[in-house]
C-alpha positions in Angstrom: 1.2 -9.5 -5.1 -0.6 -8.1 -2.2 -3.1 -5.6 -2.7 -1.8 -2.9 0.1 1.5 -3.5 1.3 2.7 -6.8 2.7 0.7 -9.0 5.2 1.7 -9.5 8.6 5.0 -11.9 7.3 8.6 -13.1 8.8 11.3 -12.8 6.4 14.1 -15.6 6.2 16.8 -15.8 4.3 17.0 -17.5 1.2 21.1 -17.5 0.4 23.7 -15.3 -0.5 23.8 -13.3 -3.5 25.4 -15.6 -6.3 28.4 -13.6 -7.9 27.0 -13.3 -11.0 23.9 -12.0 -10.3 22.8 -9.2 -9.7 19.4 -7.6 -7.5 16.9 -5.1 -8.8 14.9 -2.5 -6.9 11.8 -5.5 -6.6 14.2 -7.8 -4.5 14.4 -7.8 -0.3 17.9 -8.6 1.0 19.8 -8.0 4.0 23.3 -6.4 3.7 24.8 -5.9 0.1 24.8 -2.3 -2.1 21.8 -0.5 -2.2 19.6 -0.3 -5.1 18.1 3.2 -5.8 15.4 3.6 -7.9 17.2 6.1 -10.6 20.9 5.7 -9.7 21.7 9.4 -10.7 19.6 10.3 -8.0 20.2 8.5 -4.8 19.5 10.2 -1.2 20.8 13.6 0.2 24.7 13.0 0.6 25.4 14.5 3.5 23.8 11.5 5.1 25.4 9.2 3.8 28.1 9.2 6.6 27.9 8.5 10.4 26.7 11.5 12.8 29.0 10.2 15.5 32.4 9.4 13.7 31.7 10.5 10.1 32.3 7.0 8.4 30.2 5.8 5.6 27.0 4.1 6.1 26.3 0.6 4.5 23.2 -0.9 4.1 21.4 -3.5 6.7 17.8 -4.2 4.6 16.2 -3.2 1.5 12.7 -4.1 1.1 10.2 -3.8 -1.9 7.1 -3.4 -0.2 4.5 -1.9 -2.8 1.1 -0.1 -2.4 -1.3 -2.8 -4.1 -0.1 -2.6 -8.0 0.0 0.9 -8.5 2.9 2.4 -6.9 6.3 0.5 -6.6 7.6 1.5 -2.5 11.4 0.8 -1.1 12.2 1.0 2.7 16.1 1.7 2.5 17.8 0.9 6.5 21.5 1.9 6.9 24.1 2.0 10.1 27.2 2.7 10.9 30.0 -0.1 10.5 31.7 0.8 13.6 29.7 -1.2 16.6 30.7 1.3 19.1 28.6 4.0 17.7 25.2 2.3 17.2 23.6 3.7 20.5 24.6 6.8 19.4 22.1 9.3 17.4 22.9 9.6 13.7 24.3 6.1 13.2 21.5 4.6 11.8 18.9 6.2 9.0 15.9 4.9 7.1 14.7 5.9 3.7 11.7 5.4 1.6 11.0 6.1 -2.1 7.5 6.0 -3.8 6.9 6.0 -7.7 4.4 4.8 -10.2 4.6 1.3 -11.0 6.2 0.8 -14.2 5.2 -3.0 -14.4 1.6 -1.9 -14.3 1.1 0.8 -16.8 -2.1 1.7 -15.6 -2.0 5.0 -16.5 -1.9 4.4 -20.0 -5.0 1.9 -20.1 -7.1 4.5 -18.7 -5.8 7.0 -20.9 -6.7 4.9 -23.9 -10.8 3.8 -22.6 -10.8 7.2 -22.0 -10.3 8.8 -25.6 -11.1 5.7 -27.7 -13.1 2.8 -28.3 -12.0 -0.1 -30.3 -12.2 0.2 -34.3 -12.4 3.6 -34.0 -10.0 6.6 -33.3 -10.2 10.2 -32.0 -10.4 11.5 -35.5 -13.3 9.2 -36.4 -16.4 10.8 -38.1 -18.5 8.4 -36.6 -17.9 8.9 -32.7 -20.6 9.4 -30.7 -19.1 12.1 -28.3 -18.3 15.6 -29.2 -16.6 15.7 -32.6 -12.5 16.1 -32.6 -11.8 15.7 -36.2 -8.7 15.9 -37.9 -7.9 19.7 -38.5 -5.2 18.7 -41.0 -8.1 16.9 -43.0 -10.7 19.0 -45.0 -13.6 17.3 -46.5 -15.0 18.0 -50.0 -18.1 19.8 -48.7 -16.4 21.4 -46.6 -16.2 26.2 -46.7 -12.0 26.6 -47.4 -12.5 29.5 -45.0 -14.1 28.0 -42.2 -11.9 25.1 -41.6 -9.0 27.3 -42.5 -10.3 29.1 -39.2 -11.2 25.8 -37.6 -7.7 24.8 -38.4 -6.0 28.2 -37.0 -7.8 27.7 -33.6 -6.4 24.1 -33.6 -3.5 25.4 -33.7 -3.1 28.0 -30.8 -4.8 25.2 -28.7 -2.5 23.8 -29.0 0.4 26.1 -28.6 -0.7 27.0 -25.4 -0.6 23.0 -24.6 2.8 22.9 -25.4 3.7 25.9 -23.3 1.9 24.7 -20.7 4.3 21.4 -21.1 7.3 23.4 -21.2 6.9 24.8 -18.3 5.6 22.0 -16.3 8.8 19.9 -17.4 11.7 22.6 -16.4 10.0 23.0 -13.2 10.2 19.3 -12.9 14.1 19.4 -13.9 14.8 22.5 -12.0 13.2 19.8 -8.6 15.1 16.6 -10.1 18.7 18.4 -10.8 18.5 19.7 -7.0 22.4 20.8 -5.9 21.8 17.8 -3.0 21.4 14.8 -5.4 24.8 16.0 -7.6 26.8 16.1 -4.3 25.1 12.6 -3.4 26.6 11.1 -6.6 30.1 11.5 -4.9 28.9 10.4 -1.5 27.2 7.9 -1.6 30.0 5.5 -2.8 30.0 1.6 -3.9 33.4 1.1 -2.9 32.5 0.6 1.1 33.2 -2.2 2.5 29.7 -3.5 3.0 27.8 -6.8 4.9 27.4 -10.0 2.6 24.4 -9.8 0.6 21.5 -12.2 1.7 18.4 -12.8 0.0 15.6 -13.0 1.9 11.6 -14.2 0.9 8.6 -14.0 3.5 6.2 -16.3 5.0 2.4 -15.3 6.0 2.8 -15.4 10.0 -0.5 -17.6 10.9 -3.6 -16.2 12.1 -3.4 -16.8 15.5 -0.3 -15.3 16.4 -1.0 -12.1 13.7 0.3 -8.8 16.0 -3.1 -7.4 15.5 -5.2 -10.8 17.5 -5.5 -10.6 21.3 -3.4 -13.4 22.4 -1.3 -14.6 25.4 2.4 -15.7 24.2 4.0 -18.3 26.8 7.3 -17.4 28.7 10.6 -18.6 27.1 11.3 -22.3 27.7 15.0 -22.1 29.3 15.5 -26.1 28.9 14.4 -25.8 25.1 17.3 -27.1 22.8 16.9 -24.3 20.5 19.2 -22.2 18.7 18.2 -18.9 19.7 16.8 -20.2 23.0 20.0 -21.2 24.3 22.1 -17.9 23.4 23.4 -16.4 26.4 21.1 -12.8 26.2 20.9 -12.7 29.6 23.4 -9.6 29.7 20.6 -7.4 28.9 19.1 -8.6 32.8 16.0 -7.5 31.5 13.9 -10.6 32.4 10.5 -9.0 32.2 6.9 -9.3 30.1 8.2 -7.7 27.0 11.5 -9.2 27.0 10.0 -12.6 27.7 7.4 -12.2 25.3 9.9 -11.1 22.4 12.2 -14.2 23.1 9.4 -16.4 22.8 8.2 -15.1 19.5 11.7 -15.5 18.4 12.1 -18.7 19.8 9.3 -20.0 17.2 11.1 -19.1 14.3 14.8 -18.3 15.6 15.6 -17.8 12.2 13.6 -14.7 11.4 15.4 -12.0 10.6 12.0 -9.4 9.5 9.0 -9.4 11.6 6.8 -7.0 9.1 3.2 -6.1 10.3 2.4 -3.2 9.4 0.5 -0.7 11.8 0.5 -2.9 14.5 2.4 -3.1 17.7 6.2 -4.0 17.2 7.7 -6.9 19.9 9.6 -4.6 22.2 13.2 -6.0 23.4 12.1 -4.9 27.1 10.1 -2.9 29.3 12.2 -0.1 28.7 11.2 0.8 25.4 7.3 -0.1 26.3 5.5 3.3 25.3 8.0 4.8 23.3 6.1 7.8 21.3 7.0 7.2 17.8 7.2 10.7 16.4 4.9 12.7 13.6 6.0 12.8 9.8 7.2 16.4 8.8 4.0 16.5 6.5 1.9 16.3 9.6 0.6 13.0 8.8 1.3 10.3 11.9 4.2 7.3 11.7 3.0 4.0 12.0 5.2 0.6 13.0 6.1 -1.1 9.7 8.3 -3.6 10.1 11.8 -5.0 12.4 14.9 -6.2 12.4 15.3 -9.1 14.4 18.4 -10.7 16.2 18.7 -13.6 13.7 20.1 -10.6 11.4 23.1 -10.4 13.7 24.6 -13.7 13.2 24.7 -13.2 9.4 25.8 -9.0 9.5 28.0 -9.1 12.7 28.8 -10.8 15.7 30.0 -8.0 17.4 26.5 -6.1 17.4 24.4 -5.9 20.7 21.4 -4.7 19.8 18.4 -6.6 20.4 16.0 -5.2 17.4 16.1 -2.5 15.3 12.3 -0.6 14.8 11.0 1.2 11.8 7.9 3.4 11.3 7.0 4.8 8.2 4.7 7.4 7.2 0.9 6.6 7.7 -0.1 8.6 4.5 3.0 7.4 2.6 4.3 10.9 1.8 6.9 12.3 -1.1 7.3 13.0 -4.4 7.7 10.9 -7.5 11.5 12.3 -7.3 12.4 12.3 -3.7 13.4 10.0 -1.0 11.6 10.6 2.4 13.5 9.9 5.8 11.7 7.7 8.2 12.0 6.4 12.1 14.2 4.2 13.6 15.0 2.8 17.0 17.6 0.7 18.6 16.5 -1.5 21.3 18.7 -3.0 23.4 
């Protein structure tokens, strides 16, 4: 697993979903059900529908995409079903979640090396620190009225400790039990008709053609034989630098359907969308490119869609709570 994130990769697809499996919150796929992270607490509700024509949204891509082996991180993209609305605002939405790695319970190995040594424990005699003996424990030599008094000031330590606790946990359920995730049980409903589920797995994209290299891409072969090559996106009669430059990426692996290189510069469908200001995260912190959808995706979603690629940027400082899923960027290029 990757240290920080994922490096600069294509994503293919592997094969549908077989009907009696089922996918976790560590597998990538494209279409299917989402997968929250606690399932009694999925996304705000109210946006789970359409801004445009208020039907549900179903899922495009979910990608497990963690921060080295500490943190476990899901990039959530849904749409709109109906084609017609998908250059409208509101039809499409990104989320993603954050939270301590559970298969890395680092945590609790510090906390242990911290407070103990091997053979020994906290209420050993013998430790070399300052002494934390066992209150509950009164040695022979010991005054009965000193370690009675020893034992009384044990005890409002740790009284205050577990008021301290109290409190710190119903604040925490008063955050969790929020009125939006109770409505989002109802709204964000299974039963929608939804795109086949596709897994996918990623391939390192080589060195020389990494986003972040200065290099010169050739123009689109129009006699090339191949699959994507030959589709007929000349409709878009947008026969420019970017839009050459994007088909010839995608003519090198026509069946990539993520481009993921994070904090780099995403291929652009056209001139048009050349210098498009990707927008601040509400915490003040700035976006960067993550990661795109690209037309191979179509075929296997929904012939009917015309977009070219679909962009995401995600929080630089990776913002949000433990409990909380944070919205994130998208555009439509087309």
């Amino acid at each position: 697993m990757p240290r920080n994130f994922l490096p600069p990769s294509l994503g293919f697809v592997q094969g549908p979903l077989p009907e009696n499996e089922v996918v976790d919150i560590y597998a990538n796929f494209l279409g299917g059900s989402p997968v929250w992270v606690d399932n009694t607490k999925p996304p705000d509700g109210t946006l789970s529908t359409c801004s445009f024509c208020n039907s549900h949204l179903v899922l495009l891509v979910q990608l497990y995409v963690p921060v080295g082996d500490r943190y476990d991180r899901i990039v959530y993209v849904f749409c709109c079903k109906e084609v017609n609305c998908h250059r409208r605002p509101g039809s499409f939405c990104v989320f993603r979640r954050t939270r301590r790695s559970k298969r890395h319970p680092f945590v609790h190995e510090k906390a242990t090396q911290s407070f103990s040594q091997p053979g020994t424990t906290i209420f050993d005699s013998n430790n070399s620190g300052p002494s934390l003996s066992n209150p509950f424990v009164l040695s022979n030599n010991s005054n009965t009225f000193t370690s009675t008094s020893h034992l009384k000031r044990e005890i409002e330590i740790l009284s205050t400790i577990t008021k301290s606790l109290t409190q710190s946990l119903n604040i925490t359920s008063t955050t969790q039990t929020h009125p939006a995730h109770s409505d989002s049980r109802v709204t964000w409903s299974k039963s929608v008709q939804s795109y086949p589920c596709n897994l996918l797995y990623f391939e390192d994209i080589p060195a020389e053609t990494s986003h972040n290299t200065k290099y010169s891409l050739p123009c689109l072969d129009e006699t090339s034989n191949d699959e994507w090559a030959g589709e007929s996106y000349e409709k878009s009669g947008n026969f420019d630098k970017e839009f050459q430059n994007f088909t010839s990426f995608v003519s090198k692996n026509p069946s990539q359907c993520i481009h993921y290189n994070i904090n780099a510069t995403p291929r652009h469908f056209s001139n048009q969308w050349r210098g498009t200001l990707i927008p601040a995260c509400p915490c003040g912190s700035n976006r960067r490119f993550e990661f795109q959808i690209m037309p191979r995706a179509v075929d296997l979603l929904d012939e009917t869609i015309d977009w070219g690629t679909i962009i995401i940027a995600t929080c630089a400082a990776n913002c949000s709570t433990e409990h909380m899923y944070a919205m994130e960027w998208v555009l439509i290029e087309y």
